[in-house]
Each structure stands twice: as structure tokens, then as C-alpha cells.
C-alpha positions in Angstrom: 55.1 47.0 118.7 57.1 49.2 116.4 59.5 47.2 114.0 63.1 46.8 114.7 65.6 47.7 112.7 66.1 44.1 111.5 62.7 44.7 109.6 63.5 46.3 106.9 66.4 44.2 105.7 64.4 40.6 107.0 61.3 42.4 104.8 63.7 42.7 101.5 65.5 39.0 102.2 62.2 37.3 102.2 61.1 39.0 98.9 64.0 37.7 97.4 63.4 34.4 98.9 60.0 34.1 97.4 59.9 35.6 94.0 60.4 33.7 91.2 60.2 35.5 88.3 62.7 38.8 87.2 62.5 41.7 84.2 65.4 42.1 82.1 67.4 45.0 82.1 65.2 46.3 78.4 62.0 45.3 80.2 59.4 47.7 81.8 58.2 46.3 85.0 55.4 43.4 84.7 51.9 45.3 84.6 49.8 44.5 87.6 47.3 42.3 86.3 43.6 42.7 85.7 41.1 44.7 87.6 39.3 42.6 90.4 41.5 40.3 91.5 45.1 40.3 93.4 48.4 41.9 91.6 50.0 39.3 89.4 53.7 37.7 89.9 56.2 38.3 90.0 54.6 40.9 92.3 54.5 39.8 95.6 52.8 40.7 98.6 55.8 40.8 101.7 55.8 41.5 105.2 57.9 40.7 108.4 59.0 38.0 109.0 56.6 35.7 110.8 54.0 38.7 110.9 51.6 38.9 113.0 50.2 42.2 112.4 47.6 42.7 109.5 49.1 43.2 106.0 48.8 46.2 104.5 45.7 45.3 101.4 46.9 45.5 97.3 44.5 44.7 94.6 44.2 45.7 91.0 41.5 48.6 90.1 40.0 50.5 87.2 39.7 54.6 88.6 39.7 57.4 86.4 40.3 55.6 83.8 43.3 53.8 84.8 44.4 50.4 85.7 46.0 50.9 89.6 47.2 48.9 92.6 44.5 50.3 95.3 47.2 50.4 98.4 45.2 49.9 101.7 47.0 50.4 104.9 44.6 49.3 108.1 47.7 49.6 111.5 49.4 47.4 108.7 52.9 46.4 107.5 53.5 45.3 103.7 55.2 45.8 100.8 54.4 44.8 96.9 57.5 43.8 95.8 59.2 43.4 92.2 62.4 42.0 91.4 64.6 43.3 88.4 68.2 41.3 86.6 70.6 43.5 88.1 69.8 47.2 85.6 72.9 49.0 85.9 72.2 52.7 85.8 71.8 55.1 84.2 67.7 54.5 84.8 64.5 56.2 85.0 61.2 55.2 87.3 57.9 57.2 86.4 54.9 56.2 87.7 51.5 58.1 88.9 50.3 57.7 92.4 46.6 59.0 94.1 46.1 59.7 97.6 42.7 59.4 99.0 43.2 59.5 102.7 46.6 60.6 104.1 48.0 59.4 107.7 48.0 62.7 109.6 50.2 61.5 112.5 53.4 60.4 110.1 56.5 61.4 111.6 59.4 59.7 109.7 61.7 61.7 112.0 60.2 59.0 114.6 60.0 55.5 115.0 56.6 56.2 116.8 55.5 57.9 113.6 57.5 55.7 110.6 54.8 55.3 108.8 53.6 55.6 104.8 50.7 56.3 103.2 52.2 55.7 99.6 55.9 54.9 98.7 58.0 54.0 95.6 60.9 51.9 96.3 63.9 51.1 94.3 66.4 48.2 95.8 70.3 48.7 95.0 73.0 45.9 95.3 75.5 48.1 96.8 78.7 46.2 97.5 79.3 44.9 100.8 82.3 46.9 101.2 81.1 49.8 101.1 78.4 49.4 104.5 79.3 49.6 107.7 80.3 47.8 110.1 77.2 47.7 112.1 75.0 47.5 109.3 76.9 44.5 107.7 76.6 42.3 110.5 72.7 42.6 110.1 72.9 42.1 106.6 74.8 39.1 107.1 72.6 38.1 109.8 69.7 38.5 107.1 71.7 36.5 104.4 72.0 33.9 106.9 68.2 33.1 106.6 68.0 32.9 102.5 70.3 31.7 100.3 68.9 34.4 97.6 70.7 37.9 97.6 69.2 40.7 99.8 69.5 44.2 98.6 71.8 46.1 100.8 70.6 50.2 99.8 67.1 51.3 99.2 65.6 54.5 98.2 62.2 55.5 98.9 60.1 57.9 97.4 57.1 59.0 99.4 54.1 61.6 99.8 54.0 62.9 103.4 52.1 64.9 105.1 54.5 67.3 106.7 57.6 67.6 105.2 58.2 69.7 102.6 59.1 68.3 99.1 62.6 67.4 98.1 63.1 66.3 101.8 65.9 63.4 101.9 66.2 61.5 105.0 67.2 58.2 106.6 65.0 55.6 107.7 64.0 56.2 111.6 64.9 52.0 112.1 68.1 51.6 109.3 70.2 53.3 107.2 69.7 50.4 104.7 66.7 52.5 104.1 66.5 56.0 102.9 63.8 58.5 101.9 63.2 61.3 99.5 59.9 63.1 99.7 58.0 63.7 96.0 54.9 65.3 96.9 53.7 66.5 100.4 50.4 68.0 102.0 47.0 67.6 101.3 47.2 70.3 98.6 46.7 67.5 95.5 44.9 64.9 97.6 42.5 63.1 94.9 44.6 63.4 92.0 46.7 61.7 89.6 50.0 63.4 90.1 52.9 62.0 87.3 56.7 61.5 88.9 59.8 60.5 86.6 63.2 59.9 88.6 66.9 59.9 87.6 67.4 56.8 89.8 71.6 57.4 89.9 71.4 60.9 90.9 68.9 59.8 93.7 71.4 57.5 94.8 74.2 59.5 94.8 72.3 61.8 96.4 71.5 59.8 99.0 74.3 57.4 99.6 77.4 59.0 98.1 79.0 58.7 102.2 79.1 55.1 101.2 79.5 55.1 97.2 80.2 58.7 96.0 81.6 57.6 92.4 80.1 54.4 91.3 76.0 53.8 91.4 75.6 50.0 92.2 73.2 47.8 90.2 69.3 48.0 90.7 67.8 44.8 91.4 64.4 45.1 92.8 61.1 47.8 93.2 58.5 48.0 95.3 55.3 49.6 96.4 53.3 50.3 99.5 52.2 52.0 102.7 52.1 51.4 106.7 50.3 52.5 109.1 51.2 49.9 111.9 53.1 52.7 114.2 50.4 55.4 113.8 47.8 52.9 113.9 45.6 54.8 111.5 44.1 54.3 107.9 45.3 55.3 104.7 44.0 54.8 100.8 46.4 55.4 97.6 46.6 54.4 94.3 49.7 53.6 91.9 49.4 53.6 88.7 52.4 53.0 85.4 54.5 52.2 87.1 57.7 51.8 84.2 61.5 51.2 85.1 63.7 52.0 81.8 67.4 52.6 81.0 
């Protein structure tokens, strides 16, 4: 069964729900732990609610010489999810990220082919105001189960297999959701390849129909991959992984 387009938003609301801990707004993100075991909190594994389908696999590996989140997506759903105190922008992300087997049949034109092999994700607090209609009634919907806040914008950056690089697109379920592809083909498959992003000018890029002069607060990152709607197998890495002013 594909995910609806509650998903996404019901995925974000139950991160909130369970994390505990936050990074200040001067804080690089919490490193993932040590090699052999699970990532630490406050990361946290999330998924739909009241999944049933396997979760997508995290776990904390030395390669190359790094310390990385090994990202295992088996026709599974999850996230690794980091919360942040409200960084108002200007910011910067940069990480590194490895891709070791792609998911040929992503389509994220298509519900049937929404799916990841390795994304970024950066969670925005975009005033209520601004969504619409539509959209706000499923946010409030998803509010309703949590009395924690639940991010109303995302951006996520992604390595696909088709589209070419620079590609900005919604979400095939939600326009809570939006993507910008970073790296695409099988051209640099097996390597380390370094990304740095201007998170406002992302944003505005993406959402400026809803907020073209102010950039709302970030509150949350995550990282992950899906392969539940190709129902295929991929393997990434992500590795420093640093969110700064």
C-alpha cells in the first residue's frame, strides 16, 4: 500500500512526539554515536504511524575512514530524525553522503515510484497562515494526535536516479513536503561526494508561493531512504552531517 498523504505530516508529528532532546541554535547537530551499535539520541528512528511495514535499517559505521549512518532501505519506510531550538536563518547544512546501490525504479513524479535511496531533510515552522486551506486541516488533524509542534514545510535534498541535478519538485503525496535534487545517476556511485546548502535560499526557492519574504524558523533534520513503493533495495551512507548559522 502506498502512503497517503497524511504520512508525511503523521511521520514528522510523531518525531516531535518522541524526541526528547534539542541542539541550540550555536550547536552542530549531535554526532551519531559510535560505530557498531544503533545512532544515539536525540536521533530517532520514525516511521508511520502504527507501521506495519519493515523500517527502513540505520546503524553507525566506520567506511573509508569515516564515521557514517549506513541507511538500509529493504520495501521500507523510515526516517532518522533530529530536532533543532527553532535556528532562525540565515543557515548552512553540509554533509557527505555514499551510494552503494541505487533504486532504479524511483519516480518521484509518482506515487507508485516516491521512493529514496538517500535524502537530507530540513523541517521549517512556517506559520500556519501562510498554508492552505486543504493542507491546514491535515496539519491540524496531525496536531490533534500530539501535543508537541509538527513542522508544517520540509525540504528534501536527495540523489535520484533520473532526474537531473538542481531538479525542485513537490512531494507526489503533500506539498508539506518538497524536493531538490543534489546529485543524480550512477555516475559517482561509491563515493564520498561533499554538499553545503544555503538553507533560506532553498526555502525561498521552494516555498516563496506561500512565504516569499520571510524564511520561517528551522526546527528539526532528518535522514533516510524508502523503498516501500518500488519495493526494491537500496544501501547509502551519510556522513558530517553539521547544521550552522
Amino acid at each position: 500500500m502506498t502512503r497517503s498523504l497524511l504520512f508525511p505530516v503523521f511521520a514528522s508529528t510523531l518525531a516531535w512526539a518522541s524526541l526528547s532532546g534539542s541542539v541550540s541554535a550555536q550547536s552542530t547537530v549531535t554526532s551519531f554515536g559510535n560505530a557498531g551499535g544503533a545512532p544515539q539520541a536525540p536521533w530517532k528512528v520514525v516511521g508511520l504511524p502504527q507501521q506495519t511495514k519493515p523500517f527502513t535499517r540505520f546503524s553507525v559505521v566506520e567506511i573509508d575512514g569515516k564515521r557514517a549512518v549506513k541507511i538500509e532501505a529493504d520495501e521500507s519506510y523510515g526516517n532518522l530524525v533530529h530536532p533543532v531550538k527553532s535556528m532562525a536563518p540565515p543557515a548552512h547544512l553540509s554533509w557527505q553522503w555514499r551510494v552503494e546501490k541505487p533504486l532504479e525504479q524511483a519516480n518521484l513524479r509518482e506515487k507508485s515510484g516516491d521512493d529514496t535511496a538517500v535524502k537530507v531533510c530540513v523541517f521549517f515552522d512556517l506559520p500556519m497562515d501562510n498554508v492552505p486551506f486543504a493542507d491546514r486541516q491535515l496539519l491540524r488533524l496531525a496536531r490533534s494526535k500530539t501535543s508537541d509542534p509538527v513542522p508544517t514545510a520540509t525540504i528534501c535534498y536527495v540523489w535520484d536516479q533520473k532526474l537531473p541535478a538542481g531538479t525542485a519538485i513537490d512531494n507526489a503525496f503533500t506539498r508539506r513536503q518538497r524536493y531538490i535534487v543534489v546529485e543524480s545517476g550512477n555516475d559517482r556511485l561509491d563515493r564520498w561526494v561533499a554538499e553545503k546548502r544555503d538553507l533560506a535560499a532553498d526555502f525561498t526557492k521552494l516555498f516563496s508561493d506561500e512565504s516569499p519574504a520571510v524564511v520561517p524558523p528551522i526546527v528539526g533534520i532528518a535522514i533516510g531512504a524508502d523503498s516501500d513503493n518500488t519495493k526494491a533495495k537500496s544501501v547509502s551512507y551519510v556522513s558530517g552531517l553539521v547544521l550552522e548559522p
